[in-house]
C-alpha positions in Angstrom: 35.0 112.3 76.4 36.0 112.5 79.9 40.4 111.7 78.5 40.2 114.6 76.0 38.6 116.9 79.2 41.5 115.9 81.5 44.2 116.2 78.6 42.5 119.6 77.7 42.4 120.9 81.3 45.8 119.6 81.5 46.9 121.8 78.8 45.6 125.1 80.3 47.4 123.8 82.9 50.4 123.8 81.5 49.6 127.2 79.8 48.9 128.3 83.0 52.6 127.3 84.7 54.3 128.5 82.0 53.3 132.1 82.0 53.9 131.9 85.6 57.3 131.1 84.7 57.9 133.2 82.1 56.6 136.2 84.6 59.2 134.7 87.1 62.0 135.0 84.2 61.3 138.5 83.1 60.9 139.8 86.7 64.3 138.5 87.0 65.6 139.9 84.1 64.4 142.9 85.1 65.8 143.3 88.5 69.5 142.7 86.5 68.5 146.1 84.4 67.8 147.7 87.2 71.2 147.1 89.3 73.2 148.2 86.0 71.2 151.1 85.3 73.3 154.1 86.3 70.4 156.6 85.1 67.2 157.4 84.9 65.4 159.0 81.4 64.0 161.7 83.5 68.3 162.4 85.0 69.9 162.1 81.9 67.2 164.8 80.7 68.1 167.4 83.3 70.1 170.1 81.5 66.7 170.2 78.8 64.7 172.9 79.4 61.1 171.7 80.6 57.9 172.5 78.7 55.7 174.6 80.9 52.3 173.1 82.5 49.4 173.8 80.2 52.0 175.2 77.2 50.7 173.2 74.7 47.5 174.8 73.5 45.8 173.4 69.9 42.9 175.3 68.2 40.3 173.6 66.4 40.5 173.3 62.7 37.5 171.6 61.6 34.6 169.2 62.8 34.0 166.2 60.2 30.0 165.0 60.8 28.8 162.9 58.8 28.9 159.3 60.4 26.0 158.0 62.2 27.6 156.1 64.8 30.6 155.7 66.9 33.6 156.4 65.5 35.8 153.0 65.9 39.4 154.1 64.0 40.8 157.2 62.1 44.1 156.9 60.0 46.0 159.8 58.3 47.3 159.2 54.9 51.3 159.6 54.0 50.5 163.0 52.8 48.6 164.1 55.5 46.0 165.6 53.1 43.3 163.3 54.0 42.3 161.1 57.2 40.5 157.8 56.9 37.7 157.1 59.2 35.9 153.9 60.3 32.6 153.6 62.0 30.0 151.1 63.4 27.5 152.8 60.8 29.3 150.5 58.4 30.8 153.3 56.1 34.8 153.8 55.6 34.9 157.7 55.3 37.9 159.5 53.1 38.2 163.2 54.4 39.6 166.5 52.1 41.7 167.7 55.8 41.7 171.0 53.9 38.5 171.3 53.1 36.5 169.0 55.8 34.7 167.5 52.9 33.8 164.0 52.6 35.7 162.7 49.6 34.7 158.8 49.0 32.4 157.0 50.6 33.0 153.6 51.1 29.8 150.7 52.1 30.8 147.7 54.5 29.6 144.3 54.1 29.9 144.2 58.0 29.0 147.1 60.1 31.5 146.1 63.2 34.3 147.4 62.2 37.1 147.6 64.3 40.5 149.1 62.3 41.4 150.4 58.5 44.3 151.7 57.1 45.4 153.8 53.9 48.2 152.4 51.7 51.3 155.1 51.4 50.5 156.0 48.0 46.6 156.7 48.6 45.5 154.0 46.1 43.7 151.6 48.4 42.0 151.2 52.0 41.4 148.2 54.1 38.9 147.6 56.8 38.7 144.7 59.3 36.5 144.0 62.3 34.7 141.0 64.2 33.7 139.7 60.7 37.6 138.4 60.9 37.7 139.3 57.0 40.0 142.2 56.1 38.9 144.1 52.7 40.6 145.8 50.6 39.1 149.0 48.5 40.2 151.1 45.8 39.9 154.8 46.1 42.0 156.1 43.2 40.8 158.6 41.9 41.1 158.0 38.4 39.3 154.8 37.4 38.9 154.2 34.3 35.0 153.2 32.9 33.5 154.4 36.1 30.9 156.8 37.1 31.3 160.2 39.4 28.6 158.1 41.7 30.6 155.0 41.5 33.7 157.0 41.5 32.6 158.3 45.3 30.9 155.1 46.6 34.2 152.6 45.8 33.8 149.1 45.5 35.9 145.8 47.2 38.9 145.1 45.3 40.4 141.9 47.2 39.2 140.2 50.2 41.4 138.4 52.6 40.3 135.6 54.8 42.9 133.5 57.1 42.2 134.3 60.8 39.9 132.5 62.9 39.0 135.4 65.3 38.3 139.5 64.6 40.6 141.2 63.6 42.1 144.1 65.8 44.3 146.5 63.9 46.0 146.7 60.3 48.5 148.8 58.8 50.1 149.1 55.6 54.2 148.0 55.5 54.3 149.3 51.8 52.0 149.7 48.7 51.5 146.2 48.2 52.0 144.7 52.1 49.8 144.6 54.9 50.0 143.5 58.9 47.0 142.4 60.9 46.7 142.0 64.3 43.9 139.1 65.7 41.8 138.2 68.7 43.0 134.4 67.1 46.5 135.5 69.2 48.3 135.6 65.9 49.6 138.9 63.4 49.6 137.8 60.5 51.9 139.3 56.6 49.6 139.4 53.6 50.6 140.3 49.9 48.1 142.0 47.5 50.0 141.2 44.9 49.6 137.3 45.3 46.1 137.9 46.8 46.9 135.6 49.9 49.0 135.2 53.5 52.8 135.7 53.6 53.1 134.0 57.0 51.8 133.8 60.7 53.7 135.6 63.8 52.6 133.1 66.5 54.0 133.6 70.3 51.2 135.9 72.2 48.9 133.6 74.8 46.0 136.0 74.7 43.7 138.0 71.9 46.6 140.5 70.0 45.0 144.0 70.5 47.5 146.1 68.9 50.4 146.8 66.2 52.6 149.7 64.9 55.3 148.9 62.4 59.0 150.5 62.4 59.7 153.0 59.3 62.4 151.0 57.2 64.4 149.6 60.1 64.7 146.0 58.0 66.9 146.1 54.9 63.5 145.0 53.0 61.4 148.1 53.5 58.4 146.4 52.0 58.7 144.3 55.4 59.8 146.4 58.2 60.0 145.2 61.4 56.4 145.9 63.6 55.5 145.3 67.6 52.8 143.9 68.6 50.6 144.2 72.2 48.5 141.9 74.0 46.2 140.7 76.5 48.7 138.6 77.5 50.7 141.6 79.4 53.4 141.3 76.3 54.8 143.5 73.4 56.9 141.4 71.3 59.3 142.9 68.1 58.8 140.8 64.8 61.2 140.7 61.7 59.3 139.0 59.1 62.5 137.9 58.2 62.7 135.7 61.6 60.3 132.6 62.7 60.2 133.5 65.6 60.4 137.3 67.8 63.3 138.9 68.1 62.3 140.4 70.9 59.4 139.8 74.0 59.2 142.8 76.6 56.8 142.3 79.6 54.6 145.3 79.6 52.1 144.5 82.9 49.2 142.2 84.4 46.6 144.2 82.4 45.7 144.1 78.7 48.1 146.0 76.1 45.5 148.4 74.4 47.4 150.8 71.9 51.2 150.9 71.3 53.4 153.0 69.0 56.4 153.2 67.9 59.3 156.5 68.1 60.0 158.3 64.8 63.5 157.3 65.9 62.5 153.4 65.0 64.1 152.1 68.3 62.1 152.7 70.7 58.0 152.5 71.3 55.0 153.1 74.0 52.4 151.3 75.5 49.1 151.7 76.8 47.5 149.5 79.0 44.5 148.8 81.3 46.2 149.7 84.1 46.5 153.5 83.4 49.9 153.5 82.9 52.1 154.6 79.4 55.6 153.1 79.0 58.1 153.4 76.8 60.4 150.8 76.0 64.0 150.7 74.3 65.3 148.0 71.6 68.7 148.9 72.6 68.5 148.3 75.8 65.6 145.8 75.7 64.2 147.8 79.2 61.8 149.8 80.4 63.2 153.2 80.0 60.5 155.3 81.7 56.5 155.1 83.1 54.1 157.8 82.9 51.2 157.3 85.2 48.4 160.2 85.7 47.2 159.0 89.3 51.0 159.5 90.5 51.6 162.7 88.8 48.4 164.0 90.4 49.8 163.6 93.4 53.2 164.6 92.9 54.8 167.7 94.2 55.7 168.8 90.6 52.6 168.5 89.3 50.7 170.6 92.2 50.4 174.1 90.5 49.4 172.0 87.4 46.6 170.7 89.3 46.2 173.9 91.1 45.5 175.7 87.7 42.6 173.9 86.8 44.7 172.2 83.4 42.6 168.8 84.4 39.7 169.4 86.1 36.0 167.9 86.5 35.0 166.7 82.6 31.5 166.7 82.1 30.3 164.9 79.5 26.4 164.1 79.5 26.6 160.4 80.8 23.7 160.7 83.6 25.9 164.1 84.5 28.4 161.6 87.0 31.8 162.3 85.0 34.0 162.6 88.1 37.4 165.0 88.1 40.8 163.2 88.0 41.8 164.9 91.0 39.8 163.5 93.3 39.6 159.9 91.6 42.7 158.4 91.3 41.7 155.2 89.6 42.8 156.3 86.4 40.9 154.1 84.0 42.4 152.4 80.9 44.6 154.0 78.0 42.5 153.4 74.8 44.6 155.1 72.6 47.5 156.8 72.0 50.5 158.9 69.4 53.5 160.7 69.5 54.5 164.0 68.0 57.0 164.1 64.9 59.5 164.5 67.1 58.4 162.3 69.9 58.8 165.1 72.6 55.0 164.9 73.0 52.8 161.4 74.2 49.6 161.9 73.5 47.5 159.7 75.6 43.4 159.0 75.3 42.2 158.1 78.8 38.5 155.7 78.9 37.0 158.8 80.8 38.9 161.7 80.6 40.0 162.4 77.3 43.1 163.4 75.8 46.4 163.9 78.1 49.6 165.4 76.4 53.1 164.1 77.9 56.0 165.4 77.7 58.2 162.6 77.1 61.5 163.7 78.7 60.3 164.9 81.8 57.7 162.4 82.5 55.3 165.8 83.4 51.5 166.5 82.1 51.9 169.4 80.2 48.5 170.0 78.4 45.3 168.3 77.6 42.6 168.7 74.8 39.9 166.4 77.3 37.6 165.7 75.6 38.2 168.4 72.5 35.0 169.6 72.4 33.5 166.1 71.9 30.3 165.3 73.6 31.1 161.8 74.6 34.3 159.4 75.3 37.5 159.9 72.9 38.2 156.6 71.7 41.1 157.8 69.1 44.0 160.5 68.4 46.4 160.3 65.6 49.1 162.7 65.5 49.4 163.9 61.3 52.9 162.2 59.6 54.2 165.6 59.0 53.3 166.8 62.5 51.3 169.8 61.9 47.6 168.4 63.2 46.1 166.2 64.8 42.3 164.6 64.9 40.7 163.1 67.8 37.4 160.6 67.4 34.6 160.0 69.5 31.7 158.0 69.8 29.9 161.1 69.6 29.9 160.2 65.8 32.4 163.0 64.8 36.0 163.7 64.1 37.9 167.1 65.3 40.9 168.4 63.6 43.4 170.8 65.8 46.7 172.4 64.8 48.4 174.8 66.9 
């Protein structure tokens, strides 16, 4: 008992030397970036006109009630017709956008649910949460033999069971593909068709939090590439084509919460525990710029932002202690976050103070929905594919659409 101790405390060990070593390598790599680098994003964006402080202003479309329990994930479909909701009440939720009305109604098996997705051409759903099962649901809306009750509450259609921890986030790659991101340290390919795994990504040393897949980038655009964020500080590129990454980008010392990728497909975001958004380049595997809310508080650019009362104290009914963002500068966590269609615009969801707006360029706050009207902490926003909306969750139980 006491030699497999040793040789497993031996291994963590090992673990433990070789991240410190890999941290060494990058932080090497990355001072050579940063003697080449003859420009900043924030230079080579001079002669663009800036967006104004406070500019962008959305108005409230609709209110979708009708969970019972903290909204965990929200997903808009290809047509951006309907958004998919997922809730700790342990119902999937298909929402008419036009409307606001509930449009299927979908019972979990397990009520911890963590992520879902909506296949491109509406057909299917999947959920997947701390029961480390993702499951897959047909909402079509013509089945054949079925009931208008059954036709509303839809019923499992596969099941897919292969990781050995929760499972984190999902998306569809086409119709008939999906990736999933685990707490196991894996992603992982699976095929509906064949009812079973494609393959394993294995590299991350911590719990995978996060993935967002390139829009045809690959030549096989039922597999596109995806990236992938993690505890481990890393957001690594996959081509389900290679065995291994093609490429590993250090992101920070903190957990990589959210991360998204530019409608542009080379480029991509992160947020972190640290407070901080990045955005990252393929081309020139670097850091291209940082957006950090405690150090544009305090900038000189940002002082008639602050001065106009655009962020102020947020109250939301937590024992009445919310505190403003100017006069605490340890900015908690980024829980979630999108672009705009054309990726001028970050959208940012802070732990406690909502929803920030970006601009991308400039590296400037230049609006924020806070907490949009919600009554407690905004744990989601998803920008609409045709860019038109957005929706904003909450563990308030509902979902808010706004459009400008």
């Amino acid at each position: 008992m006491s030699g497999s101790v040793l040789k497993a405390g031996d291994l963590q060990q090992s673990i433990l030397q070789a991240k410190q070593e890999a941290k060494a390598l990058f932080g090497e790599v990355e001072d050579i970036h940063l003697r080449i680098r003859d420009t900043t994003l924030v230079k080579a964006a001079s002669s663009i006109r800036p967006l104004n402080a406070g500019s962008i202003s959305l108005k409230l479309y609709h209110t979708l009630r009708g969970h019972q329990n903290k909204v965990a994930q929200v997903r808009w479909s290809s047509n951006s017709s309907q958004v998919l909701s997922a809730s700790q009440d342990g119902y999937l939720i298909l929402w008419d956008i036009v409307t606001g009305f509930k449009k299927k109604a979908i019972f979990l098996e397990n009520q911890w649910v963590l992520t879902c997705a909506i296949a491109p051409n509406c057909e299917n759903v999947v959920s997947g949460g701390l029961d480390n099962t993702l499951t897959v649901y047909n909402v079509s809306s013509k089945q054949p033999g079925l009931s208008e009750y059954e036709q509303f509450y839809s019923s499992v259609s596969a099941v897919f069971k292969g990781h050995r921890a929760y499972i984190s986030d999902c998306d569809f790659t086409s119709n008939h593909h999906l990736v999933t991101s685990s707490g196991d340290m894996t992603c992982a390919m699976w095929d509906m068709a064949k009812g079973s795994k494609v393959r394993d990504f294995v590299e991350h040393l911590g719990d995978v939090l996060c993935l967002s897949k390139f829009n045809h980038i690959s030549s096989q655009s039922d597999r596109p590439l995806f990236v992938s964020g993690s505890a481990d500080g890393y957001a690594k590129v996959w081509d389900p084509r290679c065995q291994y990454s093609v490429q590993s980008f250090s992101i920070s010392n903190s957990d990589v919460n959210c991360i998204k990728t530019f409608p542009e497909n080379h480029s991509f975001v992160t947020g972190s525990d640290d407070g901080i958004i990045r955005l990252f380049d393929m081309r020139s595997d670097c850091e291209l710029s940082s957006y950090s809310l405690a150090s544009t508080l305090t900038s000189h650019d940002n002082q008639g932002f602050r001065s106009n009362g655009n962020i102020s104290p947020t109250s939301v009914d937590r024992s009445s202690k919310a505190e403003s963002i100017d006069s605490n500068y340890n900015i908690p966590g980024i829980v979630s976050l999108d672009l705009s269609k054309s990726g001028r615009l970050i959208y940012g969801c802070y732990a406690d103070y909502g929803c920030i707006i970006w601009d991308t360029l400039k590296g400037q706050v230049v609006g924020k929905l806070g907490f949009a009207g919600h009554s407690n902490k905004v744990n989601q926003v998803r920008v609409s594919p045709d860019g038109i909306a957005l929706c904003t969750a909450s563990w308030d139980q509902t979902i808010k659409v706004w459009a400008a």
